[in-house]
C-alpha positions as CSV (number, residue, x, y, z in Angstrom):
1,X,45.7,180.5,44.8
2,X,49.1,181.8,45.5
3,X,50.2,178.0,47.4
4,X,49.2,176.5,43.7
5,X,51.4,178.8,41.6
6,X,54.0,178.1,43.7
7,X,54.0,174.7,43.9
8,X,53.4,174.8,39.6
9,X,56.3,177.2,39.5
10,X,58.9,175.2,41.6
11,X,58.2,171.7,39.9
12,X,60.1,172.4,36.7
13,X,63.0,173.9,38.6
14,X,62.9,170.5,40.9
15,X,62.7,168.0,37.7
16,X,66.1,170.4,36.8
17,X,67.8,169.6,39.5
18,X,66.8,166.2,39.5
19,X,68.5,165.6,35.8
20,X,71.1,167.7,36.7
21,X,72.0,165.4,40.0
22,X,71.7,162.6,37.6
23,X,74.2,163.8,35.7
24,X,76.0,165.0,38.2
25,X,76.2,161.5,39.7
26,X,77.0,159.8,36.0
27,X,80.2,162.8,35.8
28,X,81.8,162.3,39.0
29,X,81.9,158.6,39.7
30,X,84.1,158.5,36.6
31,X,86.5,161.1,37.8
32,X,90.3,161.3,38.1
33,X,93.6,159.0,37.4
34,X,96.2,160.9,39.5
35,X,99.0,158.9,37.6
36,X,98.3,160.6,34.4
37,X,98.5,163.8,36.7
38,X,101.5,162.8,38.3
39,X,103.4,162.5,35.0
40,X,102.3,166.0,34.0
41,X,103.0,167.5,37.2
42,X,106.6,166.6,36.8
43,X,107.3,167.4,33.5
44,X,106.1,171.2,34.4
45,X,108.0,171.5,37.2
46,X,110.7,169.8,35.6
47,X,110.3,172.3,32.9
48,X,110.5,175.1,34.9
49,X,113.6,174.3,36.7
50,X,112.8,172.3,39.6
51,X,115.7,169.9,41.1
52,X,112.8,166.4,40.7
53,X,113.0,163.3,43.3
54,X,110.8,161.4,41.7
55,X,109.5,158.8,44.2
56,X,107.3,155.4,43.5
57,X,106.9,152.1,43.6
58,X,107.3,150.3,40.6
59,X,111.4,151.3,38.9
60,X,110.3,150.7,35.7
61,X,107.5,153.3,35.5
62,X,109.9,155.9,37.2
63,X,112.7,154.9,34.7
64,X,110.0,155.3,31.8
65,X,109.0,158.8,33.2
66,X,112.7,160.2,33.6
67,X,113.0,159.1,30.2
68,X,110.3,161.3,28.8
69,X,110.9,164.2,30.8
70,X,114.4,164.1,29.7
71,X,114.0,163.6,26.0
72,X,111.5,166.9,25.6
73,X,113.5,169.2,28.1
74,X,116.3,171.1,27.5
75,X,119.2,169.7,29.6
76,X,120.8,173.6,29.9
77,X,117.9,174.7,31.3
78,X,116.7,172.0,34.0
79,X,118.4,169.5,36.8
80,X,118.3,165.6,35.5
81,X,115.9,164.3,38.0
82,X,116.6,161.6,40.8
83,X,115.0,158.2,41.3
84,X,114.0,157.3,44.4
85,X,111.8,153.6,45.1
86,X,108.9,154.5,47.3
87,X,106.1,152.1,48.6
88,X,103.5,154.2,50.5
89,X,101.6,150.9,52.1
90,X,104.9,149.3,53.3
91,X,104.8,151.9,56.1
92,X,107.8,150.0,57.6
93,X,110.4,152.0,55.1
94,X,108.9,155.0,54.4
95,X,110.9,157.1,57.4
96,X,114.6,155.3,55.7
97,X,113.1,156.3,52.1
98,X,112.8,159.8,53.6
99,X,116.3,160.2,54.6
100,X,117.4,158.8,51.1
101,X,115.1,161.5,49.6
102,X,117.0,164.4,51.9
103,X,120.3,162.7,51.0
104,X,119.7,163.6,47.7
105,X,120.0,167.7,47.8
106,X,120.4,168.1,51.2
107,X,116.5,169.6,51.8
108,X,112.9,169.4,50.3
109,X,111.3,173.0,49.6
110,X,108.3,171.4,48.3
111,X,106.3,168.0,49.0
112,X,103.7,167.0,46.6
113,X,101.7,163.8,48.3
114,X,100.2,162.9,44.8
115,X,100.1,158.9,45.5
116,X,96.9,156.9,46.3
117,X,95.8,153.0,46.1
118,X,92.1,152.8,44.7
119,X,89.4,150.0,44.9
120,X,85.4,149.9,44.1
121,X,83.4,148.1,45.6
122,X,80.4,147.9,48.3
123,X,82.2,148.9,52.1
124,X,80.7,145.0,52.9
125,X,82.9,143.3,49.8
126,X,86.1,145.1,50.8
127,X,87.9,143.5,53.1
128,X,89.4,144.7,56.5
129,X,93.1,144.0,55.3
130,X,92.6,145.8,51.8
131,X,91.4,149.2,54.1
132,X,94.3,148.5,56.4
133,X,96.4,148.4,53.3
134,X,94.3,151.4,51.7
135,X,94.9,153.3,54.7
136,X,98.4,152.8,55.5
137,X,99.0,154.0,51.0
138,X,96.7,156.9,51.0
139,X,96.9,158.5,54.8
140,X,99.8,156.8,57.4
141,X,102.3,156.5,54.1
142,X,101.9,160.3,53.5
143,X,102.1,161.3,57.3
144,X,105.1,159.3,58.1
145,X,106.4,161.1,55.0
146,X,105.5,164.5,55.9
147,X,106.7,164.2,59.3
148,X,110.0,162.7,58.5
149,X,110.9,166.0,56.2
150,X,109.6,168.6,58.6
151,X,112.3,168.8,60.4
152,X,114.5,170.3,57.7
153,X,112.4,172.4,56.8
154,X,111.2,173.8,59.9
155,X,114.9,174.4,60.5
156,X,115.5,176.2,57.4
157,X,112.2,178.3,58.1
158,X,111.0,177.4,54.6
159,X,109.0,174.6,52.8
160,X,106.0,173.9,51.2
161,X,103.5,170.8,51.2
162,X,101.1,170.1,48.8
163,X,98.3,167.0,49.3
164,X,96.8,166.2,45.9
165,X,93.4,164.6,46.0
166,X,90.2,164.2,43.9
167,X,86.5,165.2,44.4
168,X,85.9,162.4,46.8
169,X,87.8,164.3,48.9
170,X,84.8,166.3,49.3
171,X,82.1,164.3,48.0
172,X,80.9,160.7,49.1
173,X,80.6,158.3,45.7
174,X,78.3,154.6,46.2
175,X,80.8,152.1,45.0
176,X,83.7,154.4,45.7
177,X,84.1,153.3,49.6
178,X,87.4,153.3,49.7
179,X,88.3,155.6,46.9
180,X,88.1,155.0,43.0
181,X,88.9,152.3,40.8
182,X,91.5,153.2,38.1
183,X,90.6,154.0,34.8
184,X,90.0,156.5,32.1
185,X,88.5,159.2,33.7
186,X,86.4,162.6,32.5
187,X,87.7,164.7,35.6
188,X,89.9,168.4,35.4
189,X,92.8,167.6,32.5
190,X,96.1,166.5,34.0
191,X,97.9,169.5,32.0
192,X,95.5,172.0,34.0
193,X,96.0,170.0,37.3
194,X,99.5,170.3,37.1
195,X,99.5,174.0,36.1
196,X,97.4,174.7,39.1
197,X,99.6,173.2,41.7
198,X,102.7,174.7,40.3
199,X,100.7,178.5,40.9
200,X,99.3,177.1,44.2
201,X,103.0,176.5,45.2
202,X,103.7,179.9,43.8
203,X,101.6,182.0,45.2
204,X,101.3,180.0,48.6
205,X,97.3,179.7,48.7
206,X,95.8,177.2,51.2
207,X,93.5,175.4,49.5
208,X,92.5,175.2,45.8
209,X,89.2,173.7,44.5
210,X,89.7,172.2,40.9
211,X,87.1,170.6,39.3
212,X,85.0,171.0,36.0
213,X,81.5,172.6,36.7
214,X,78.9,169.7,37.2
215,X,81.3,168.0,39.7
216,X,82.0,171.4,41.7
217,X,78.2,172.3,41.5
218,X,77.9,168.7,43.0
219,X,80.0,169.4,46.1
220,X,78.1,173.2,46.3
221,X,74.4,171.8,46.0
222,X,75.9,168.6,48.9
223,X,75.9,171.4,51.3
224,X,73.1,173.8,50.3
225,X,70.2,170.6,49.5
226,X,71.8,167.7,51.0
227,X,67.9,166.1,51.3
228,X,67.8,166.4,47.9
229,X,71.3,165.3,46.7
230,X,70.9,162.2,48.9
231,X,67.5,161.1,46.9
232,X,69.6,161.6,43.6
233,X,72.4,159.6,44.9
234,X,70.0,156.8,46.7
235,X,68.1,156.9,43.1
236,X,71.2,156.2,41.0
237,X,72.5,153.4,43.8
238,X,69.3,151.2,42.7
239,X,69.6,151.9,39.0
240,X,73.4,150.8,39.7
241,X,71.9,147.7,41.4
242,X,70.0,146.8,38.5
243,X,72.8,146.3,36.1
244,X,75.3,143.8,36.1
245,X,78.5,144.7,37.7
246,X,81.7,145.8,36.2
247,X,84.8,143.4,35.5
């Protein structure tokens, strides 16, 4: 009867998505290291002329990266980029660190939040103090940052902000509770990451959706099947369980 043929007809299309989920899940919970993407987001728009503050937390790895991007540029064409010590989490300096990025040119036309803390873990191993700490790096650092260089540029009438995050930004990851550990990754390559936010800042556009196919088909079949995508994902959490657990 027509019910059978069906049924026969849609099982090999639901083993396919199955396998695909599977994959799917294997592809994205190894996504992203935004410090890679950092680097190569400076040296483009170092590159192309930009006047860089450079902003983190650890001197040595800001001294390291104004050395590279000084050594392959050519010093008639760009500005020699500024240094500036910025600790997200310490929440407590961010609005003084603000007004010693300002100093430096007088204005920000663009703000690239591209800085995140990352832990994995089950939500109940993670304690209350790392979130608080999480939170304060990866969402009050950023917002106490934004807001402190508004003002300029809502008085100059001009300005751009860019927020830089990765697919768990649209896609819940078991193990990834409070956002990913830090590590080699098989996400969108850092040279094409950076390339896309220097046209995204170009060309003004609101929102841009960069990901590799299986990840972005991930976030697409999330809202069109979520029954579905939630057995895949509850399917790999007990094959996850049923390995040791990484150093």
């Amino acid at each position: 009867n027509k019910m059978g043929v069906t049924a026969v007809l849609m099982l090999p299309l639901l083993l396919l998505g199955i396998s695909g989920l599977l994959f799917i899940y294997q592809e994205v919970s190894r996504l992203w290291s935004k410090s890679v993407v950092q680097n190569k987001c400076a040296r483009v728009f170092h590159t192309g002329g930009a006047r860089l503050v450079l902003c983190g937390k650890n001197w040595e790895r800001l001294q390291s990266l104004y050395d590279a991007l000084i050594s392959v540029a050519d010093p008639s064409k760009t500005f020699t980029p500024k240094l500036v010590l910025l600790d997200l989490s310490d929440i407590s300096c961010v609005q003084d660190v603000a007004k010693e990025v300002l100093d430096c040119y007088g204005c920000v036309d663009i703000l690239i939040n591209n800085a995140s803390v990352k832990v994995k873990g089950p939500a109940h191993k993670i304690s209350l103090e790392l979130d608080k700490k999480i939170m304060d790096a990866n969402y009050f650092g950023p917002i106490i940052l934004t807001k402190a260089l508004l003002p300029n540029m809502i008085s100059r009438r001009t300005g751009q902000i860019v927020l830089v995050n990765n697919i768990q930004g649209k896609l819940g990851i078991p193990f990834r509770t409070a956002f990913f550990f830090r590590k080699l990754t098989y996400g969108a390559h850092p040279v094409d990451v950076a390339e896309e936010v220097m046209r995204t800042v170009r060309r003004k556009k609101q929102e841009v959706f960069l990901a590799n196919p299986i990840p972005k088909a991930a976030v697409y079949i999330r809202t069109l099947f979520p029954e579905l995508f939630f057995a895949v994902v509850a399917y790999g959490v007990k094959e996850r369980l049923s390995v040791p657990e990484e150093g």
